[in-house]
N, C-alpha and C positions, 0 to 999 in steps of 0.2 A: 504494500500500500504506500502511495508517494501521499505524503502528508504536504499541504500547501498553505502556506501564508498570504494573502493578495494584502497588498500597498495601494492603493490610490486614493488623491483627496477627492476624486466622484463619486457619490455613493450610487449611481445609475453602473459606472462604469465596474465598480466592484461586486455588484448585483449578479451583471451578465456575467462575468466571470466567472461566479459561483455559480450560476445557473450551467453554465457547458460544461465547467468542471465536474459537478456533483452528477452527471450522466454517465460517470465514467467510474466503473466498477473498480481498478485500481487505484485511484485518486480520489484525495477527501482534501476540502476545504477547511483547515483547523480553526482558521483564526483570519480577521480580516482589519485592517489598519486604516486610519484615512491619513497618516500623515507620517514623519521618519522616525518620530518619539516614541509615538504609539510602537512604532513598529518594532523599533530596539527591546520596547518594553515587551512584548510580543513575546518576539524569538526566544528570547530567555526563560520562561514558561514552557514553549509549543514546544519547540525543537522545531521545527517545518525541515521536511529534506529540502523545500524549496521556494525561494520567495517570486511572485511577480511583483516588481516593485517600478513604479512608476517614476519618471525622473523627473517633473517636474510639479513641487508640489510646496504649500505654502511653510515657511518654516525651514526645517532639513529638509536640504533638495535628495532625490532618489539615487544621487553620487555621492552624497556624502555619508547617510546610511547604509549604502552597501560598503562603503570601507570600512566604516565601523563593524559591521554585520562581521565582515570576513576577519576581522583582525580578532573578536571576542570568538565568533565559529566558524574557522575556517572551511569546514565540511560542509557549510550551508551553500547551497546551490543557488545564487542570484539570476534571474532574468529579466533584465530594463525594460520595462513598458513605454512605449513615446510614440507620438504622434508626429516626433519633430527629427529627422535623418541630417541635422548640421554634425559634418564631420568633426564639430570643437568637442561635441559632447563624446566620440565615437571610444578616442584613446582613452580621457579621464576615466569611464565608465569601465574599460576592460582594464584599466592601470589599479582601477579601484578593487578589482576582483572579481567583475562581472563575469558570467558564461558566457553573455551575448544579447541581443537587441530582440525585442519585438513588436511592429506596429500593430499599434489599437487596431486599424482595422485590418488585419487578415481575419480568413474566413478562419470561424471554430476547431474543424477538423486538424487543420495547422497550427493550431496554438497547443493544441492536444499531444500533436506528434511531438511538436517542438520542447514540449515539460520532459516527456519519457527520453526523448534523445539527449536532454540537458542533464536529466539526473545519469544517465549511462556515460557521461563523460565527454560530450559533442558540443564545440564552441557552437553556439544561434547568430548566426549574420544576413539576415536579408537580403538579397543581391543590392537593392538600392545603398543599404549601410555598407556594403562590404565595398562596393564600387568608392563610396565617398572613401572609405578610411584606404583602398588602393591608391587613390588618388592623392590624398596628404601624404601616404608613405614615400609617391612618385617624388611630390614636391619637396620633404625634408631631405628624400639623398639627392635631390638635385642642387637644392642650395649649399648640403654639408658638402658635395664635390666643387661648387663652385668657389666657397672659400677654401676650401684645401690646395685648389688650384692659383686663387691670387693669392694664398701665402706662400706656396713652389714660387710662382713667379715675382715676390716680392726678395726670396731670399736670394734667387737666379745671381744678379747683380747691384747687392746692396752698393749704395755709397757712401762709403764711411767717409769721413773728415781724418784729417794724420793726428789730431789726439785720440780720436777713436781707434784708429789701428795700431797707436801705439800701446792704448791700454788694452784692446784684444789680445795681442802678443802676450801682454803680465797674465791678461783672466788665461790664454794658455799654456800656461806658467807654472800654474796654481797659483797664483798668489791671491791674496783676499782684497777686498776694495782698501783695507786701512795700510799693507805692505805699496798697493799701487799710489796710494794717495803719497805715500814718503817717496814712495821712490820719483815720483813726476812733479815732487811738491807743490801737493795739492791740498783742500780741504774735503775730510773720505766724502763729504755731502756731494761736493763737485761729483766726485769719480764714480759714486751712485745715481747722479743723474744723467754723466754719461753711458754708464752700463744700460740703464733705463733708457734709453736713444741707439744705443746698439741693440737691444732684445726687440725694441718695438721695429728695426730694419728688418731684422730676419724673421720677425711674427711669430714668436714665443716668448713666453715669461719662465719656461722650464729652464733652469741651469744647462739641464743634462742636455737638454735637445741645442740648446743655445752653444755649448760645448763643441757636439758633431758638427753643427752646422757651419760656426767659425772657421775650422778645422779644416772641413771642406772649400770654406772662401778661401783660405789662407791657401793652401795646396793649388788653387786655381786663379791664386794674384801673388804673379811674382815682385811685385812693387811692393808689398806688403812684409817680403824678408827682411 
């Protein structure tokens, strides 16, 4: 028996619900929520194998109680109810712990199929949700490739100034900003904000990367010996 908890501040919309639900010889309707507090309060009582929780709702939104949900029972089965397919909601909602998406209106028979496949372990992504959150994923590796590329082509041909290459030389050295500051007599603050003007040419604030990469300019500007 899949034990169910429904979420939504509709009470028409949580009605129907119960009414498709409770046709179905393996599933029961335990407990029914109109809001995320209710709901919390809820779960901790019912047990639910599984919630329909609505994501947009007055109060705790339906992302914010499934985190909660999963963090106190992780074993709880969440599925988002929404009427609204913006991809901003798509991640948060699965980042929160969700199985997956369902619109208010599909037909019955597929909201039925869609509980039993959700407790056996199968993410719910509606082709429309699935196309949106393809489409964000298109669009973050295309922008992560695009700054990966003007940071290659920023470090290609930096151009230092001759107190910057002379302190690259010490940073490959070892030496520390406070040895560089004596040795160029300087104030270390200076040779800190030159270091900060060299890391920002080659697009890293990492030592280590900042290290390889110098290394690599040096090897490739003999002006720089």
């Amino acid at each position: 028996m899949i034990h169910i908890l429904i979420t939504d501040d509709q009470t028409l919309m949580r009605d129907a619900l119960q009414t498709i639900i409770s046709l179905e010889e393996d599933m029961k309707v335990v407990g029914m929520a109109k809001d995320g507090e209710q709901a919390l309060e809820l779960v901790g009582s019912l047990q639910p194998d599984l919630i329909l929780m609505d994501i947009q709702m007055p109060g705790m939104t339906g992302i914010e109680c499934t985190k909660r949900i999963k963090q106190l029972y992780p074993d709880t089965v969440v599925l988002i109810l929404t009427t609204f397919s913006e991809d901003e909601y798509i991640v948060d909602a699965l980042a929160c712990g969700a199985t997956g998406f369902l619109l208010k209106d599909m037909p019955g028979d597929r909201l039925i199929h869609a509980i039993r496949d959700a407790v056996s372990g199968h993410y719910m992504l509606p082709s429309v949700i699935a196309a949106k959150l393809a489409a964000r994923i298109s669009r973050v590796s295309q922008t992560t490739h695009t700054r990966l590329e003007a940071g290659r082509r920023k470090t290609d041909n930096p151009a230092f100034t001759t107190r910057e290459k002379s302190i690259i030389l010490l940073l490959l050295e070892g030496k520390t900003n406070r040895q560089i500051a004596d040795l160029l007599i300087m104030s270390e603050g200076t040779v800190k904000n030159y270091v900060s003007s060299i890391y920002n040419k080659i697009g890293t604030n990492d030592r280590t990367l900042a290290i390889i990469a110098l290394k690599e300019w040096l090897h490739n500007e003999p002006s720089a010996h």
